[in-house]
C-alpha positions as a printed NumPy array, in Angstrom:
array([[167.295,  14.711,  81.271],
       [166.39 ,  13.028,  77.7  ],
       [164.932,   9.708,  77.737],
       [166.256,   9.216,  80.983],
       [169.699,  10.19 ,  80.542],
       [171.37 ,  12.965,  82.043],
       [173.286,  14.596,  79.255],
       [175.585,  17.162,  81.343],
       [176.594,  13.662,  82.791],
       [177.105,  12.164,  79.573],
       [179.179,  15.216,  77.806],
       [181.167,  15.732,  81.275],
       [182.158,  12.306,  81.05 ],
       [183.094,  12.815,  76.931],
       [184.974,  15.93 ,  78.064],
       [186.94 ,  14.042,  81.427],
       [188.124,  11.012,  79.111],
       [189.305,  12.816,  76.35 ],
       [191.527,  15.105,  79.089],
       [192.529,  11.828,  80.479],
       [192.501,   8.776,  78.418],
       [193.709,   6.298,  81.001],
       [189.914,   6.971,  82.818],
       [188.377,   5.476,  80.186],
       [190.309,   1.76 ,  80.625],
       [187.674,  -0.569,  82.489],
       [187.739,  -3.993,  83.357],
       [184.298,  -5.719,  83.9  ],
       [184.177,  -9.157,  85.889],
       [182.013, -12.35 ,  86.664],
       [182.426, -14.54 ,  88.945],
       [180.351, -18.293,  87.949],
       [179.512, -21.293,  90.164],
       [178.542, -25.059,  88.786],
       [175.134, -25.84 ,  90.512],
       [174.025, -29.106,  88.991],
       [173.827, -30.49 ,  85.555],
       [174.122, -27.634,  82.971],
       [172.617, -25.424,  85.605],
       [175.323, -22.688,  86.576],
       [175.198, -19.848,  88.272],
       [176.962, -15.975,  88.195],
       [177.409, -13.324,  90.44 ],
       [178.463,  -9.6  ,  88.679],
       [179.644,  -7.102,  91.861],
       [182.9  ,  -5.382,  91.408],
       [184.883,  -3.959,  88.199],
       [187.67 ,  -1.236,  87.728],
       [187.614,   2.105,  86.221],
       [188.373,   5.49 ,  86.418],
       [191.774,   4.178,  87.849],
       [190.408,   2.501,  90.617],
       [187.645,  -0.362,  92.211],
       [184.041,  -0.211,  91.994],
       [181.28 ,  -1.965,  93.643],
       [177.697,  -1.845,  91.802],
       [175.371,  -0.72 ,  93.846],
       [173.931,  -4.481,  94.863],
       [175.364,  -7.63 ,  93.129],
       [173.268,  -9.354,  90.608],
       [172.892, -13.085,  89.938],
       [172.127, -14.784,  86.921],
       [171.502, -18.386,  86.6  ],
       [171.915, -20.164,  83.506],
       [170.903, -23.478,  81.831],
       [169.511, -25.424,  79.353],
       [165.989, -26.71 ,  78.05 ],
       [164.845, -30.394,  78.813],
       [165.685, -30.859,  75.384],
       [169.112, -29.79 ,  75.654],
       [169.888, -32.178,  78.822],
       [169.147, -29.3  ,  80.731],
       [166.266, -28.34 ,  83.658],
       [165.794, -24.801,  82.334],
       [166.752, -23.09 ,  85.836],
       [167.463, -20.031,  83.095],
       [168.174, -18.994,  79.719],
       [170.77 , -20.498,  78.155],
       [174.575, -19.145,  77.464],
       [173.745, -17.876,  74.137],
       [170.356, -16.48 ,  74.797],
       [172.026, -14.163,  77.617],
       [174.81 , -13.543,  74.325],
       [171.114, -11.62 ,  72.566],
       [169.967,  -9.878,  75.52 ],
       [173.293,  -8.429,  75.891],
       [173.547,  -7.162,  72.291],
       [169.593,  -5.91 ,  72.547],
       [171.107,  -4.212,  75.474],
       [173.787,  -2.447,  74.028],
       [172.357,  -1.586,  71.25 ],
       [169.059,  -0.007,  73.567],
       [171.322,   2.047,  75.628],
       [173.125,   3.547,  73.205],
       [170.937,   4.507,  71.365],
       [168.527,   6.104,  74.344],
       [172.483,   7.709,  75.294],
       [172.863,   8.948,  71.364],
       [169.248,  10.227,  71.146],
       [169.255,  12.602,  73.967],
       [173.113,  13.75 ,  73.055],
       [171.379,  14.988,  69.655],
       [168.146,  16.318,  71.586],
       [165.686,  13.547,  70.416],
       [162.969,  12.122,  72.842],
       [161.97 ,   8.769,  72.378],
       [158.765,   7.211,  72.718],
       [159.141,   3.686,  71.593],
       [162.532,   1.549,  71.494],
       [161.63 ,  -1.845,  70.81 ],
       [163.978,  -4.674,  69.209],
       [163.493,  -8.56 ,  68.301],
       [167.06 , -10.691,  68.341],
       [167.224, -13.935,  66.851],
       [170.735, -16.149,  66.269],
       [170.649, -19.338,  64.455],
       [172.792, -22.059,  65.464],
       [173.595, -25.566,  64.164],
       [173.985, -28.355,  67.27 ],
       [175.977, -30.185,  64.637],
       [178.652, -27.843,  65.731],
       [178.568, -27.675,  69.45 ],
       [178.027, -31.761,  69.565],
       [181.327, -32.387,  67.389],
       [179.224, -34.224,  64.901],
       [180.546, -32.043,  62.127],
       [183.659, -30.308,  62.342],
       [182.726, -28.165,  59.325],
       [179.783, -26.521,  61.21 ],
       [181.153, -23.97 ,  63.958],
       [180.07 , -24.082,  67.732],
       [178.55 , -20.34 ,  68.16 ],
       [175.669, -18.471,  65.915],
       [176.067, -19.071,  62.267],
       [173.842, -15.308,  62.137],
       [172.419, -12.811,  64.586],
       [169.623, -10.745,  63.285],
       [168.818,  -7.715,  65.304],
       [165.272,  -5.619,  63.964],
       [164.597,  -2.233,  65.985],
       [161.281,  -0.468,  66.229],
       [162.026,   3.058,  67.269],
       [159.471,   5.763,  67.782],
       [160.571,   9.523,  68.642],
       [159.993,  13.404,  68.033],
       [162.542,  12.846,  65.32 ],
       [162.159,  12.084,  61.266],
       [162.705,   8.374,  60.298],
       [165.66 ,   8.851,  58.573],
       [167.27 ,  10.536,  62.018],
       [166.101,   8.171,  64.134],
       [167.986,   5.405,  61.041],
       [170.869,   7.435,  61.903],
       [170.844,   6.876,  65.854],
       [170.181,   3.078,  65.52 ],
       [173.151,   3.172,  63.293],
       [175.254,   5.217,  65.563],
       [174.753,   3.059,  68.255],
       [175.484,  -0.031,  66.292],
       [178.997,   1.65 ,  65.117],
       [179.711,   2.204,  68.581],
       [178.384,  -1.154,  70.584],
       [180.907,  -2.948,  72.444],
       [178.833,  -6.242,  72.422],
       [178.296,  -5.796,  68.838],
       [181.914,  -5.05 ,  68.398],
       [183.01 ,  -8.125,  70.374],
       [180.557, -10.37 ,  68.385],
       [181.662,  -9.111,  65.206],
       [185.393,  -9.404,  65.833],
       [188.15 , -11.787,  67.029],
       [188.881, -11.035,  70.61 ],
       [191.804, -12.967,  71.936],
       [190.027, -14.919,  75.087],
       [192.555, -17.192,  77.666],
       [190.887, -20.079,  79.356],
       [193.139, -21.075,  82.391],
       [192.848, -23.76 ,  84.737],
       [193.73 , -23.098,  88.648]])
């Protein structure tokens, strides 16, 4: 184990999906329930992989909502703020997961993320300005038994290979049915 990772684990799995590509094809679900006002509410449980169901463990609930100042009662973070924490995220675990593949022990991973956005956008009031972030600006501390330039290295690794990052940064084709 490296920075809490279990490496034989993590080069097992490298080794099973490159025998057998069609493990590697997950699908990831949430399921979301209107509460009141622009408080919601959603429940993460089951996914697919490895060619077959999955259950986590326990399900996990996240409410979301907006500030007073939004029109909101701030029951939880907002839409967008859970859009950072999931790019921190990423971004964290890989690079714990790319540190202890090359042998490095971390003391320190610490990151600030901060996106800008323009209500203009999201309240139609100016159909130049878009709806999401204009910018996201992610700044990593990172402490370990390795030279700064190596540990420059990791951060970038992980940020090449960040599936949050990835959908953030390019067009994924999204379908919004009703019933």
């Amino acid at each position: 184990m490296t920075n809490g990772v279990d490496t034989a684990t993590l080069f097992a799995t490298i080794d099973a999906v490159k025998a057998a590509p069609d493990a590697a094809r997950f699908q990831f679900r949430a399921a979301n329930s209107w509460v009141s006002g622009t408080h919601n509410r959603s429940t993460i449980h089951g996914y697919f992989g490895v060619g077959e169901e999955h259950t986590h463990e326990r399900s996990f609930t996240f409410d979301a909502d907006h500030p007073a100042v939004l029109v909101g009662n701030d029951n939880g973070p907002t839409p967008v703020e859970y859009v950072l924490h999931a790019l921190a995220a990423c971004l964290t675990a890989g690079i714990a997961n790319i540190a202890a593949a090359r042998g490095v022990t971390l003391t320190s991973v610490h990151s600030e993320v901060a996106g800008n956005i323009d209500l203009n956008g999201i309240l139609g009031l100016d159909p130049g300005v878009r709806n999401g972030y204009q910018n996201i600006t992610v700044r990593f501390t990172i402490e370990g038994d390795a030279p700064a330039d190596t540990l420059r290295q990791i951060v970038e690794q992980s940020k090449a290979r960040s599936a949050v990052l990835d959908v953030l940064a390019n067009p994924v084709p999204v379908t919004v049915k009703v019933g």
